[in-house]
C-alpha positions as CSV (number, residue, x, y, z in Angstrom):
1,X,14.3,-0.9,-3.2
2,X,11.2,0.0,-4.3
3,X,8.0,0.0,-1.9
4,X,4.4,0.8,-3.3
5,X,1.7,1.4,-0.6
6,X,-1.6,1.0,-2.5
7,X,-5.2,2.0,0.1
8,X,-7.5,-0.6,-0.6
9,X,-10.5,1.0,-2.7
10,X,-13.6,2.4,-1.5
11,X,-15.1,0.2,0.5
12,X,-19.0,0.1,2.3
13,X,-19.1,1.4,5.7
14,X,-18.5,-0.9,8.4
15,X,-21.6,-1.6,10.7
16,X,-23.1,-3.7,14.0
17,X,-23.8,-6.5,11.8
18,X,-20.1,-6.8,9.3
19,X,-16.8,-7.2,10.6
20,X,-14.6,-4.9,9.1
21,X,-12.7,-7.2,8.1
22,X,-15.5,-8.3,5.7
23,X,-16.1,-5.0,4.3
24,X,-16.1,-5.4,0.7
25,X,-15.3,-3.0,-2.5
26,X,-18.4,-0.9,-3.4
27,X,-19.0,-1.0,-7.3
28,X,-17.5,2.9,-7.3
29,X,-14.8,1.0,-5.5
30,X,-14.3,-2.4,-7.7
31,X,-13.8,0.5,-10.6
32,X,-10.9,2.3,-8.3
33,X,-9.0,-1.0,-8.1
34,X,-9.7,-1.9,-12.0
35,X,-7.9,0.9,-13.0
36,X,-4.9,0.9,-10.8
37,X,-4.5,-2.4,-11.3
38,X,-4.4,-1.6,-14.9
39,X,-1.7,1.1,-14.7
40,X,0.1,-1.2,-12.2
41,X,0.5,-3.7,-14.5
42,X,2.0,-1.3,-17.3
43,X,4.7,-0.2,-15.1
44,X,5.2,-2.9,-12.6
45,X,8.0,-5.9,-13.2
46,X,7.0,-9.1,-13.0
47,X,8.9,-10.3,-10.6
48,X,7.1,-7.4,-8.1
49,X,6.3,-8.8,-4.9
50,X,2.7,-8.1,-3.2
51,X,1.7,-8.7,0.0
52,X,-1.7,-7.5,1.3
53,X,-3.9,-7.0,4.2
54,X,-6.2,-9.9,4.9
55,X,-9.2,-7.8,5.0
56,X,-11.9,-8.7,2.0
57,X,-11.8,-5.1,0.8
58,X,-7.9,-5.7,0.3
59,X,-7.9,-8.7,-1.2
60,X,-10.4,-7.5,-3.4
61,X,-8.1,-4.8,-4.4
62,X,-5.1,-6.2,-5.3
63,X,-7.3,-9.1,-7.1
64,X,-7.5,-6.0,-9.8
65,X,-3.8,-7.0,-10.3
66,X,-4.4,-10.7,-11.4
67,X,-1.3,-11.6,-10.2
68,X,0.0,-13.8,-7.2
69,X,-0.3,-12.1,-3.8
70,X,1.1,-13.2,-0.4
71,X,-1.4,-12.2,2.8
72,X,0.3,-11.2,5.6
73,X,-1.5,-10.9,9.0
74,X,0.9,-8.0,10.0
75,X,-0.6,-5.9,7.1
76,X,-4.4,-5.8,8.8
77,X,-6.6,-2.4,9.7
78,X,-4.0,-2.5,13.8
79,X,-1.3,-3.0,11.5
80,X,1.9,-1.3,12.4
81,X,4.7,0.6,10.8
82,X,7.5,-1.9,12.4
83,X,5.2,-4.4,10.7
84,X,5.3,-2.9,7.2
85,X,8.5,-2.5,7.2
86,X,9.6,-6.0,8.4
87,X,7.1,-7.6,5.9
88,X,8.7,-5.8,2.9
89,X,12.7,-6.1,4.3
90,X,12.8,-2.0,3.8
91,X,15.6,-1.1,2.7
92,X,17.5,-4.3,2.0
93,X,14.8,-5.6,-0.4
94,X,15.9,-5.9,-4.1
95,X,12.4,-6.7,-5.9
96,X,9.8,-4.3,-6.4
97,X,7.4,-4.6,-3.4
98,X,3.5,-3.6,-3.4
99,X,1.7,-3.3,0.0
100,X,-1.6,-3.4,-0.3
101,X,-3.5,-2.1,3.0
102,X,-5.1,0.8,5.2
103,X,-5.1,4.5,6.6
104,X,-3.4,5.2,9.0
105,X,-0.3,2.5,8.7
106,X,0.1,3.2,5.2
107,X,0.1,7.2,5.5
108,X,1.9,6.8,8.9
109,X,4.8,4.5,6.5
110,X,4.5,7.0,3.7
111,X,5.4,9.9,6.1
112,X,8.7,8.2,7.9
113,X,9.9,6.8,4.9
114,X,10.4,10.3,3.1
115,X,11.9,11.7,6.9
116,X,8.8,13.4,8.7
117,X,9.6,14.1,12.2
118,X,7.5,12.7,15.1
119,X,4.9,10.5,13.3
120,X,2.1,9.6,15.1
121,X,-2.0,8.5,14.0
122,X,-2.8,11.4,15.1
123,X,-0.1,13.3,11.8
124,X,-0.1,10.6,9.6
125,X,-0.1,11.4,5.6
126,X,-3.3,10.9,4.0
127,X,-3.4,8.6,1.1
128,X,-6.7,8.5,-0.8
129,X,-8.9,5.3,-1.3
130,X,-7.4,3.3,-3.9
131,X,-4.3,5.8,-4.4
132,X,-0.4,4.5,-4.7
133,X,2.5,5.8,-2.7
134,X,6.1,4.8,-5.1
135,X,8.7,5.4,-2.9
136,X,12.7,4.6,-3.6
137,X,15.2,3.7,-1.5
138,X,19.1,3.9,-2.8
139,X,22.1,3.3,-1.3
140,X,24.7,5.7,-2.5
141,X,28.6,4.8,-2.8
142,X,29.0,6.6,0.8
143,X,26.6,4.5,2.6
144,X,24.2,7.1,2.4
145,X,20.4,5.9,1.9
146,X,18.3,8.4,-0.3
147,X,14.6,7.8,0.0
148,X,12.5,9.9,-2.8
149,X,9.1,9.5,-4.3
150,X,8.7,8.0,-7.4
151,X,5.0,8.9,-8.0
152,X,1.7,9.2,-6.3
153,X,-1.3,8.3,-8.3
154,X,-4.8,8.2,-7.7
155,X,-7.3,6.5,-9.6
156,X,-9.6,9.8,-10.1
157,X,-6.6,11.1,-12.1
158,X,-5.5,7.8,-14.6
């Protein structure tokens, strides 16, 4: 399986008066998510499935796809690990899965996916605004499962 974690762009700040889950992409951010979506595309299968939070500043991201998305309410900011990973059938999965969502769920996934020990909020990986996580999960002939990372891209660097 294949399981890309993709932070949501920049987004403005969240305040008294907006709901953070109406934060939406700032114009530095709309740019982030234009050009991941455009490396995304180059690489990505068709058949890749994405699921994203349901916050606007997600939705807004994986819009820069301009493809199909699925929202799942177990992707959102109090997300969970458990919930990731049940959304996206880790390990079994045989498509090509994109999760578009937030710090810390996605850098607390990122970080017990590839084996850290004792993952909490408080130790979880730091992926960047608008950066991808690729990470691969194969079964080998012995039963073994070998997680490694595929690539990590930011959009500063495409």
């Amino acid at each position: 399986m294949d399981l890309i974690l993709w932070r949501h762009a920049e987004a403005v700040p969240g305040s008294d008066t907006l709901a953070d889950l109406d934060r939406p992409l700032t114009p530095k951010g709309q740019r982030q998510a234009k050009r991941m979506g455009e490396w995304l595309n180059r690489v990505l299968p068709e058949s890749a499935r994405i699921l994203v939070s349901p916050a606007l500043r997600t939705q807004a991201t994986a819009e820069a796809l301009e493809r199909r998305f699925k929202t799942v309410a177990g992707l959102a900011p109090d997300g969970t690990i458990e919930h990731l990973l049940t959304e996206t059938r880790w390990p079994q999965a045989r498509d090509v899965t994109v999760v578009v969502g937030h710090q810390p769920t996605l850098g607390l996934a990122a970080a017990y996916l590839m084996g850290a020990a004792h993952v909490t909020a408080d130790n979880a990986w730091r992926i960047k605004k608008g950066a991808i996580w690729w990470i691969r999960a194969k079964t080998m002939a012995s039963g073994e499962l070998v997680v490694t990372t595929v690539a990590v891209r930011t959009p500063d660097l495409l």
